[in-house]
C-alpha positions in Angstrom: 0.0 0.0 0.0 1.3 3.3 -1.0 1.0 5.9 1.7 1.3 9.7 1.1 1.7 11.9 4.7 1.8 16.1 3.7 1.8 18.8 5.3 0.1 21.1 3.6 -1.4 24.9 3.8 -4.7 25.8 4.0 -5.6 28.7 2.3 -8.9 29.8 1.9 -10.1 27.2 3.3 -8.7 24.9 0.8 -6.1 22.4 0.3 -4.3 21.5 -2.7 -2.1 17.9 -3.1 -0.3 16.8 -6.0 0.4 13.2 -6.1 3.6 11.7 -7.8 3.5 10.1 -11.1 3.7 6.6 -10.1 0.7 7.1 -7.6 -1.8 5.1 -9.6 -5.2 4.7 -7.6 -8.6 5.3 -8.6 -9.8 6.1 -5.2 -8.1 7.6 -2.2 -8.7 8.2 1.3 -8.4 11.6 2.4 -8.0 12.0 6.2 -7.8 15.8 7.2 -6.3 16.6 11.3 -5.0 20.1 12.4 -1.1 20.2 12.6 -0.1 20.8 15.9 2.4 23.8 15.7 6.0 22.5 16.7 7.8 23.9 14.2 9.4 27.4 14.4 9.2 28.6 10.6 6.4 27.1 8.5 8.3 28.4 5.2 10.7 25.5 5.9 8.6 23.1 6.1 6.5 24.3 2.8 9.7 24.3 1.3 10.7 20.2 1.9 7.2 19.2 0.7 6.5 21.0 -2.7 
């Protein structure tokens, strides 16, 4: 089973996630949980997953 784990940044109340190539599934399963905040700068963390 593949898993994908993201953090990712709401805006607008939105989310956007781009799957790799080789992620071939018809159907996912989307669980959503607020990020507890533990990290200092939240650019760095943008920056390791996009």
């Amino acid at each position: 089973m593949n898993v994908i784990r993201q953090i990712v940044e709401v805006k607008n109340h939105k989310l956007s996630i781009e799957l790799p190539e080789n992620f071939d599934a018809e159907f996912t399963e989307v669980m959503i949980f607020p990020k507890e905040e533990e990290f200092e700068d939240w650019r760095d963390i943008r920056k390791n997953y996009q």
